[in-house]
C-alpha positions as CSV (number, residue, x, y, z in Angstrom):
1,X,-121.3,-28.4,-82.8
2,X,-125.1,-26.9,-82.3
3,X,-127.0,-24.4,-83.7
4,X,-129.4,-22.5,-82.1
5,X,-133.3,-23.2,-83.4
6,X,-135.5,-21.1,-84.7
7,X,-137.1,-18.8,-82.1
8,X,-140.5,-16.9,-82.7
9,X,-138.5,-13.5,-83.5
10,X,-140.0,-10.2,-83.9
11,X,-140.9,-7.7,-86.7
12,X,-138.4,-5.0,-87.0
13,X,-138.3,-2.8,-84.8
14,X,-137.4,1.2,-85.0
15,X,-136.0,4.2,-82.7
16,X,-134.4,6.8,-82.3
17,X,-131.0,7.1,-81.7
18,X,-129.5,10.1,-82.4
19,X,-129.2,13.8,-84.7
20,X,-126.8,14.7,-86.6
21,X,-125.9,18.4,-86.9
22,X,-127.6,19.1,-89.7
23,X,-131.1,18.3,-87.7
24,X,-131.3,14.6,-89.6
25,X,-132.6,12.2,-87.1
26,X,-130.6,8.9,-87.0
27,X,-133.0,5.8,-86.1
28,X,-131.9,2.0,-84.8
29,X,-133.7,-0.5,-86.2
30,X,-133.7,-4.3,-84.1
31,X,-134.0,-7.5,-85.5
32,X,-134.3,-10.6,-83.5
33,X,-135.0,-13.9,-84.5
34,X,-133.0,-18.0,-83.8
35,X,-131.1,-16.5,-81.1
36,X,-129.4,-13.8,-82.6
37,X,-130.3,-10.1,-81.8
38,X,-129.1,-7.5,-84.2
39,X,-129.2,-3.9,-84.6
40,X,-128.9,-1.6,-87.3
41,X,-128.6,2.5,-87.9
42,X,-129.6,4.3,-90.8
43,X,-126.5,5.9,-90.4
44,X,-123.7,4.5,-92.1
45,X,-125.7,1.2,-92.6
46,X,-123.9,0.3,-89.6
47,X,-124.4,-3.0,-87.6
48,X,-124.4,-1.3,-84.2
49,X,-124.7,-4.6,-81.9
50,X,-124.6,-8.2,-82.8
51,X,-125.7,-10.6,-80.3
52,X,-125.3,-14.3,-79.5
53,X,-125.5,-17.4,-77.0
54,X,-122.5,-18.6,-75.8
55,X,-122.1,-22.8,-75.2
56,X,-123.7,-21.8,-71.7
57,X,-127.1,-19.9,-73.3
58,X,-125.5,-16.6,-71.8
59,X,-125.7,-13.6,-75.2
60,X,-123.2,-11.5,-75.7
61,X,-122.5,-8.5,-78.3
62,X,-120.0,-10.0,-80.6
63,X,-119.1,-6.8,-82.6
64,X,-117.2,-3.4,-81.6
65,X,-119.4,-0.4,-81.4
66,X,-120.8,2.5,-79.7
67,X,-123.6,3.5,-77.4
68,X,-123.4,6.7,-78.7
69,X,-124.0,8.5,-82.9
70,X,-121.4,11.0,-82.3
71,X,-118.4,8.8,-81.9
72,X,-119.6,6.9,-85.5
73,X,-119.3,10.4,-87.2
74,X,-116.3,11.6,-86.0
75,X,-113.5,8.9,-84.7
76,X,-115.2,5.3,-85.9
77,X,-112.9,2.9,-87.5
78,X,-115.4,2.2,-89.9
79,X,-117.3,0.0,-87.1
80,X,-119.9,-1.9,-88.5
81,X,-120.0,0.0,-91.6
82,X,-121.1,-0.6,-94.9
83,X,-118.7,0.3,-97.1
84,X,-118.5,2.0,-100.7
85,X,-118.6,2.8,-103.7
86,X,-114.7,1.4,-103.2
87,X,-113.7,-0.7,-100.4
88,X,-110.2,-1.2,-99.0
89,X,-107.6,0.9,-101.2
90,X,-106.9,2.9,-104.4
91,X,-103.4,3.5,-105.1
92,X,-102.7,7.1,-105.6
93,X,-106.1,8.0,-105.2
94,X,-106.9,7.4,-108.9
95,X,-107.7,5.5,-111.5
96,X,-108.3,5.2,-115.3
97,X,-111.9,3.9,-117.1
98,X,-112.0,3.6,-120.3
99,X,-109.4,6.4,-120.9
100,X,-110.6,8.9,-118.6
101,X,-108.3,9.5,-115.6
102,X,-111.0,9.9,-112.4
103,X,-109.3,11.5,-109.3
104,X,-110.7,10.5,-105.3
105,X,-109.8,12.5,-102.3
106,X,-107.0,11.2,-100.2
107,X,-107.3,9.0,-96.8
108,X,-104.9,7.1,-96.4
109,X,-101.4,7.8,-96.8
110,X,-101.0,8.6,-100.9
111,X,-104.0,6.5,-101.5
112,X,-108.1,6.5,-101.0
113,X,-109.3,4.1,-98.1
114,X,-113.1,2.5,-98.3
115,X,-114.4,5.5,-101.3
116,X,-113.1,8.5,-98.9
117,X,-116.3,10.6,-97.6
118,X,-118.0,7.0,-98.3
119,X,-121.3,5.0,-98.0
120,X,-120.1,5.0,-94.1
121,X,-120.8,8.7,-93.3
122,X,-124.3,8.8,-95.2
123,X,-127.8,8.6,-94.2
124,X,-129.6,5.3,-95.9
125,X,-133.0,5.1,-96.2
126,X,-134.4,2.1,-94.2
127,X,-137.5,0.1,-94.0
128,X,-138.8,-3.2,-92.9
129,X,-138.4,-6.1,-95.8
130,X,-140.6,-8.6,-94.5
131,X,-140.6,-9.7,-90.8
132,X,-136.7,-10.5,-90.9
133,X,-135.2,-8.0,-92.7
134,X,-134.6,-4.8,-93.3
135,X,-133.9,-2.9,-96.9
136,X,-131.8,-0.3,-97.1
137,X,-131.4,2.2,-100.3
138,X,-128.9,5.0,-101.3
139,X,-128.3,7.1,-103.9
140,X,-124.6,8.4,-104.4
141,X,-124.3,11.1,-107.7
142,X,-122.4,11.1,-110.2
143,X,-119.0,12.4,-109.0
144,X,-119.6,11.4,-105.8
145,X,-116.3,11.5,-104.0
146,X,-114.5,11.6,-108.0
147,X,-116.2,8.2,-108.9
148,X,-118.8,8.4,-112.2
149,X,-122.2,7.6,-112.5
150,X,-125.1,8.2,-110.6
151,X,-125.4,4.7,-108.4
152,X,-128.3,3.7,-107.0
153,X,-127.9,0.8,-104.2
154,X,-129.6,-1.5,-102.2
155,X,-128.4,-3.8,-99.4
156,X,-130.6,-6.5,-97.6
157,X,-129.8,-7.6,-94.0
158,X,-132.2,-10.7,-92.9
159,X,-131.5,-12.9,-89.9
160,X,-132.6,-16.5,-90.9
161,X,-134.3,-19.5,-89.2
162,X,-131.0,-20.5,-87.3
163,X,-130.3,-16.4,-86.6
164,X,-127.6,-16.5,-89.5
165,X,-127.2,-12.6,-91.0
166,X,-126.9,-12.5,-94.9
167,X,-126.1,-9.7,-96.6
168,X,-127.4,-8.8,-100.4
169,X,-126.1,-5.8,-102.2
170,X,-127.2,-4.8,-105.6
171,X,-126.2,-1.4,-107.9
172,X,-126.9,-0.2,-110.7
173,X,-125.2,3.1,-112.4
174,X,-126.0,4.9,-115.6
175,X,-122.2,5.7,-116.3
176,X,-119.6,3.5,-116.5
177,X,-117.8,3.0,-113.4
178,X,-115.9,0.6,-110.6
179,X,-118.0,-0.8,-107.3
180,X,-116.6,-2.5,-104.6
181,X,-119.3,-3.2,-101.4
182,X,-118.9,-4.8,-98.0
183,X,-119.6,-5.0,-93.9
184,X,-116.8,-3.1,-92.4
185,X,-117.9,-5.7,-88.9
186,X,-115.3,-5.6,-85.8
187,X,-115.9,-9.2,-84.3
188,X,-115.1,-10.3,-81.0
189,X,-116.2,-14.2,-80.3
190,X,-116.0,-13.7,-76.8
191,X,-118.0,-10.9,-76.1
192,X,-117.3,-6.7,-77.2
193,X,-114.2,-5.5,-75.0
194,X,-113.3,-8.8,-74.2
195,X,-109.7,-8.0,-75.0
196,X,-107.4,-10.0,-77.6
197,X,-108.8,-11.9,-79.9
198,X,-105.0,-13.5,-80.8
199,X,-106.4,-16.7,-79.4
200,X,-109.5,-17.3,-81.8
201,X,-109.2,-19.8,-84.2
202,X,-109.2,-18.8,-88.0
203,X,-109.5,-21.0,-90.9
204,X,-109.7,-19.6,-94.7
205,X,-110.2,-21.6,-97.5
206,X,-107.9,-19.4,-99.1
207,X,-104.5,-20.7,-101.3
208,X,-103.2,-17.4,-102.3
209,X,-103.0,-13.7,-101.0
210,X,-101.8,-10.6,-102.3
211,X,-98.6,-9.2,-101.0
212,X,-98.7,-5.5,-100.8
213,X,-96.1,-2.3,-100.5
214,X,-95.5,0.1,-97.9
215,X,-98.6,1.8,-98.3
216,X,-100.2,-1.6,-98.2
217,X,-101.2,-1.7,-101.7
218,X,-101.1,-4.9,-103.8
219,X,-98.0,-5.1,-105.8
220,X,-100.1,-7.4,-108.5
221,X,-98.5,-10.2,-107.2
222,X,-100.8,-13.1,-106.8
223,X,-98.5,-15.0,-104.2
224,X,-98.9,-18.3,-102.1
225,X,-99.4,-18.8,-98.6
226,X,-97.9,-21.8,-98.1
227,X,-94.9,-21.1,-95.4
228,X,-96.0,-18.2,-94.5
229,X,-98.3,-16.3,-91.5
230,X,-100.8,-16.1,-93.9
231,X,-101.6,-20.1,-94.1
232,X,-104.7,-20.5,-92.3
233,X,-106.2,-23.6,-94.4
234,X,-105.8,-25.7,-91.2
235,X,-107.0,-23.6,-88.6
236,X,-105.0,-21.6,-86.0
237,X,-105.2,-18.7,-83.6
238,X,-104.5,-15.7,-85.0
239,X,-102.0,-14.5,-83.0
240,X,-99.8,-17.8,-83.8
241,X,-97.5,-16.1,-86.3
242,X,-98.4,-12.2,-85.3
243,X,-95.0,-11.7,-84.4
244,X,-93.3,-13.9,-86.8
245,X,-91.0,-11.1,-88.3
246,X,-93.1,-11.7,-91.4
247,X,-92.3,-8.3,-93.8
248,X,-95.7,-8.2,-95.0
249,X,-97.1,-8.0,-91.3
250,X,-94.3,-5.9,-89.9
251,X,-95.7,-3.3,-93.3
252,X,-99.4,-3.5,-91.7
253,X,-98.5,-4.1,-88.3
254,X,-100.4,-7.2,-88.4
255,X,-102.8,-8.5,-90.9
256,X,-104.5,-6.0,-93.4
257,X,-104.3,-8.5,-96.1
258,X,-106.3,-9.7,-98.8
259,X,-107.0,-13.1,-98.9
260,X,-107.6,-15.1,-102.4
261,X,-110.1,-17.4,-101.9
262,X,-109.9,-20.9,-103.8
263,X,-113.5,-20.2,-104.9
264,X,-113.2,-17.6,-106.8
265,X,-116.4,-15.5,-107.4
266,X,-119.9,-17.7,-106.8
267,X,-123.6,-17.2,-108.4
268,X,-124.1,-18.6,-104.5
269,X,-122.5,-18.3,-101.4
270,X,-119.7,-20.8,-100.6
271,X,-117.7,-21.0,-97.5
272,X,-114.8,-18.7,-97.2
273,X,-114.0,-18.8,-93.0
274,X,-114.8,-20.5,-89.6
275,X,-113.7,-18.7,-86.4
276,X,-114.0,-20.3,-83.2
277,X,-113.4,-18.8,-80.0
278,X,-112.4,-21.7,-77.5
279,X,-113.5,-19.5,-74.4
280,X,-117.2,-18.8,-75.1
281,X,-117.4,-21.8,-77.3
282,X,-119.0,-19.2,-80.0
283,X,-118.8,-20.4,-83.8
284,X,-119.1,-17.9,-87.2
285,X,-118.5,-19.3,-90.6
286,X,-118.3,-16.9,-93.7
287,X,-119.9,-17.7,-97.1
288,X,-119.7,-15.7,-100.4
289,X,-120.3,-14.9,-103.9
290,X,-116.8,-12.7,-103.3
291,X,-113.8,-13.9,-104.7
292,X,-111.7,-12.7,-101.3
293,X,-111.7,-11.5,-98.2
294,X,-109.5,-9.3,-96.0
295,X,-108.2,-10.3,-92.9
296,X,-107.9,-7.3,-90.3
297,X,-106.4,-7.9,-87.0
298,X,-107.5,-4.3,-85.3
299,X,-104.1,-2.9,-85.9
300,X,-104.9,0.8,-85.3
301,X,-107.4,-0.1,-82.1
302,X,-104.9,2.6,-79.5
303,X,-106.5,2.4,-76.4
304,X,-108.5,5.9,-77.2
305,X,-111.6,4.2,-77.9
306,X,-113.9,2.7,-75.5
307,X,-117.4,0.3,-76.3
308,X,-120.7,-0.1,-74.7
309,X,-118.8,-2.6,-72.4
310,X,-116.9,0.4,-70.8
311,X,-113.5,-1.5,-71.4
312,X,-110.9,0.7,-74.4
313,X,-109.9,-1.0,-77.4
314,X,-106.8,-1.7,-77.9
315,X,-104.6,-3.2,-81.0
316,X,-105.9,-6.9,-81.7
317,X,-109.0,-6.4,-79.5
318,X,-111.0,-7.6,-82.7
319,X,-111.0,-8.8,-86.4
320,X,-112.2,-7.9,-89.5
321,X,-113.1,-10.4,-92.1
322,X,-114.4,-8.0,-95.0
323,X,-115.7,-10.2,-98.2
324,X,-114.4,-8.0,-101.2
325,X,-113.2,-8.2,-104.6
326,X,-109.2,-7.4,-104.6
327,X,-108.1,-3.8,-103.4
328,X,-107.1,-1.2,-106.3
329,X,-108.2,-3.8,-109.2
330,X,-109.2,-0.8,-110.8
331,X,-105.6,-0.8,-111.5
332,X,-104.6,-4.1,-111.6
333,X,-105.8,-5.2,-115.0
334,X,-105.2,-9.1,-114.2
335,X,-107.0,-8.7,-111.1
336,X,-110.9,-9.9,-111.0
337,X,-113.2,-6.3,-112.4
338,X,-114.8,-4.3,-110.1
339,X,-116.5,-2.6,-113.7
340,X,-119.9,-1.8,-114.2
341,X,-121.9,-0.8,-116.3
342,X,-125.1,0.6,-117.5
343,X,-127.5,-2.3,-118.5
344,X,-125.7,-4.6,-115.4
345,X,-126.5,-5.2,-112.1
346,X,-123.7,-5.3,-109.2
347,X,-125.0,-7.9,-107.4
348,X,-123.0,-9.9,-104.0
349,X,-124.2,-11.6,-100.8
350,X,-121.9,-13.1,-97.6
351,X,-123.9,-15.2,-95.0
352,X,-122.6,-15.0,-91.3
353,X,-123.8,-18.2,-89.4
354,X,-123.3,-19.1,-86.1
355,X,-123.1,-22.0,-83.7
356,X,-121.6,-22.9,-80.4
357,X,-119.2,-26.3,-79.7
């Protein structure tokens, strides 16, 4: 395995690239620096292109997108989102804090998907932090989308020496209430409309997941993935068991499952995944301070949809690998908190490193 080194890079880098209705203008912002290009919009925080070498030196966008805003705002699968206040699921579309029942609008089924009208549909405020980076900042008010408290965030993307992309996010709130941030990223090793992705290779370092129901929910189960589709701690393609019969996968038409890493939650990164895609030779690994990680496997990608590349996506066409703490722990007691508090600071950060073999 290689790494690319350290190129001169660039300082950000911003333009226009679209308006909403409303008359706000949209701007992309471009880092570039050890190989890896990346671009970012103010709206929806959303990585719009991610690019890297292949094993031959040829770049290629590795993540699902658009050329366009108006797709993002109106059928966008949450790609390349940041996502909040609540990522992944809340049963029933509620949930009680310290006695006080809070009700969230409805997206999913009976339950609320990634904070409803979330983080993903607003305007961030965006500036350069540093030559590498970029900061972005939001404000979402108290009752935003039923959740409490005014909270104030902030999430860092910098491209290191080697072109690695961490993201840090930090919040604070002056009500009690329940956060849950992450990088809603579509990846695609071999290059964006590249078709299936069912022969990459996934490894987790993960023991345990959480079955769910048939609203994909977690039942509270904690259960182990030992002789079942969800063992990836020796790597395999991830279309291996796709088609296994597995009830859990038949239930989410694939994998929409949260993962339990054996790390548990970090003051530092720590390795979580490696994907390797054995045609382009491309390499990510996944650290973070986030004690899981869902594994998406594109399952609503119809055909309707159609990237930068010109080519539709279609169901597997991509994964999602969404560092998280566990869906609806706001009503899982046992599960990890997703609490805070005035006085505290939310604070989590995943690194996505590449490399060729």
């Amino acid at each position: 395995m290689s790494t690319t080194p350290d190129g001169p890079g660039s300082a950000p880098r911003r333009e226009v690239f679209g308006t909403l209705a409303d008359g706000t203008e949209v701007h992309r912002w471009t880092l570039e620096r050890g190989g890896t290009l990346l671009r970012v919009l103010s709206y929806g925080g959303i990585v719009q292109t991610l690019e890297r070498p292949d094993r031959a030196g040829q770049s290629a966008n590795v993540s699902l997108g658009f050329d366009d805003l108006e797709p993002y705002t109106t059928v966008s699968p949450y790609f390349g989102a940041l996502i909040g206040r609540y990522a992944n699921r809340v049963a029933g579309g509620s949930f009680t804090l310290d006695g006080d029942k809070h009700r969230l609008p409805v997206n999913d089924g009976p339950n609320t998907l990634h904070g409803g009208d979330g983080f993903h549909r607003r305007v961030w405020d965006v500036e350069p932090a540093g030559e590498h980076g970029l900061t972005l900042r939001l404000t979402s008010q108290d009752g935003d989308q039923g959740f409490p408290g005014t909270l104030r965030v902030r999430v860092e993307y910098r491209l290191g020496p080697e072109g690695e992309l961490r993201i840090d996010y930090r919040a604070t709130t002056d009500a009690p209430t329940v956060v849950n941030l992450t990088s809603h990223v579509y990846f695609h090793l071999g290059g964006e409309g590249g078709g299936s992705v069912a022969d990459h290779r996934l490894g987790l370092a993960a023991a345990h997941y959480t079955p769910v129901d048939g609203t994909l929910i977690p039942t509270g189960e904690v259960a182990p993935v030992a002789g079942t589709p969800f063992d990836f701690r020796r790597a395999k393609p991830l279309g291996r068991d796709l088609r296994a019969g597995h009830p859990q996968l038949l239930r989410a038409q694939g994998y929409d499952h949260n993962l339990v890493l054996d790390k548990g939650v970090t003051a530092a990164p720590e390795h979580a995944a490696t994907l390797y895609d054995p045609g382009s030779g491309r390499v990510l690994t996944v650290a973070t301070t986030e004690p899981a990680l869902q594994l998406y496997s594109g399952n609503s990608l119809d055909g309707t949809l159609t990237g930068p590349s010109g080519r539709a996506y279609r169901q597997g066409d991509a994964l999602c690998l969404e560092t998280q703490h566990f869906p609806d722990s706001p009503n899982h007691p046992a599960f990890p908190s997703t609490v805070l508090r005035p006085g505290e600071t939310y604070s989590s950060a995943t690194v996505y490193a590449f490399a060729v073999r």
